[in-house]
C-alpha positions in Angstrom: 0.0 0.0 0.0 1.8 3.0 -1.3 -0.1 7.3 -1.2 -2.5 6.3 1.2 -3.9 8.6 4.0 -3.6 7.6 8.0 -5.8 9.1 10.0 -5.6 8.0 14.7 -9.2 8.4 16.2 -8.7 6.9 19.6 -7.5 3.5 19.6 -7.8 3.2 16.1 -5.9 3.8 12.7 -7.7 4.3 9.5 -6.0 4.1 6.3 -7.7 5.3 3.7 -7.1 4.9 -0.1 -3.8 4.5 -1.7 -2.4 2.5 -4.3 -1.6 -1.4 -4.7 0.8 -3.3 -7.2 -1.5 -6.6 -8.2 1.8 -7.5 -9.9 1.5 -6.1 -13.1 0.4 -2.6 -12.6 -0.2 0.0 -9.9 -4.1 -0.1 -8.9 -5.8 3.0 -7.1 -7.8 1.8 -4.0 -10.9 2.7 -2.7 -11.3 1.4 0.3 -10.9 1.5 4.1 -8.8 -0.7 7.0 -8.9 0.0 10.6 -5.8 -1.0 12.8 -7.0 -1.6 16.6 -3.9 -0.9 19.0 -5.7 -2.2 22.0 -5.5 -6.1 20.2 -3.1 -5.2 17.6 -5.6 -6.8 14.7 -6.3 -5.1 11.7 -10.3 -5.4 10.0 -11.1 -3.9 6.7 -14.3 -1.9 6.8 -17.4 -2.4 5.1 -18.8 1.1 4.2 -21.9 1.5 3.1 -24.2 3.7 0.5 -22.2 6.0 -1.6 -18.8 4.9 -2.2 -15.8 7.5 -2.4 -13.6 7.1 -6.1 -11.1 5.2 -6.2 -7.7 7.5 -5.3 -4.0 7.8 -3.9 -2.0 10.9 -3.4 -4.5 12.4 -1.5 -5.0 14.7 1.8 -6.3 13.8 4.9 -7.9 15.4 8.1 -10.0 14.7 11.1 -12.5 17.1 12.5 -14.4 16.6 15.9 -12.8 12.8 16.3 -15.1 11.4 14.4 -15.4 12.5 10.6 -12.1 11.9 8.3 -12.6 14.9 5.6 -10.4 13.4 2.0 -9.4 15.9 -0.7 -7.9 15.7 -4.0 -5.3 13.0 -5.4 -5.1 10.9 -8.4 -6.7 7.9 -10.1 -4.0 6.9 -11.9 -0.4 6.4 -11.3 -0.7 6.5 -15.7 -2.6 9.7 -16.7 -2.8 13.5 -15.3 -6.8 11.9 -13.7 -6.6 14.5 -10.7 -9.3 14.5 -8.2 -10.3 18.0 -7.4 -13.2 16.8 -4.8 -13.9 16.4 -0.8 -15.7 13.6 0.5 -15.9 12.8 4.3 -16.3 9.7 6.1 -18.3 9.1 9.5 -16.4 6.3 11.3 -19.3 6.0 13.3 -22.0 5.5 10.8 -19.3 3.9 8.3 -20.6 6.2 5.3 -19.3 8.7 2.6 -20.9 12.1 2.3 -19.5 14.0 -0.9 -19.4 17.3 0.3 -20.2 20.3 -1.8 -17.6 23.1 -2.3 -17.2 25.8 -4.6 -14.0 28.2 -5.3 
């Protein structure tokens, strides 16, 4: 896992995203792990409704310990695909919102 974001909340590490060699080519990931330090075990997330595209590169940020806010990055390790949207994800609820921005 290679341009992903990590993001603590508690006793937990998210890692969002990123990219993956499946041994021919680098992939751009969409999904979500969570790394538990009080049993040291790892557990992918299921997330559900709207999924966030796929991406690596991007930022990262957390806002009242609860909500990891994603911006920008790439699709594609290939082409100039740059992500120029902000989607946040409830760790609670375990959804994406898109969120609407303009500027």
């Amino acid at each position: 896992r290679v341009s992903h974001s990590a993001t603590v909340i508690d006793h937990k590490l998210y890692i969002i995203a990123g990219g993956r060699f499946d041994g021919r080519q680098w992939i751009s990931c969409d999904d979500v792990f969570a790394f538990d330090f009080t049993n040291c075990q790892w557990k992918a997330l299921e997330i559900t409704g709207v999924t966030m595209p796929r991406r690596r590169g991007h930022s990262a940020g957390l806002v009242s310990n609860r909500y990891i806010v994603v911006f920008g990055g790439t699709t594609s390790l290939y082409t100039q695909d740059n992500r120029n949207d902000t989607w946040m994800l409830d760790t609670v609820d375990r959804c994406w919102t898109p969120c609407l921005h303009t500027g």
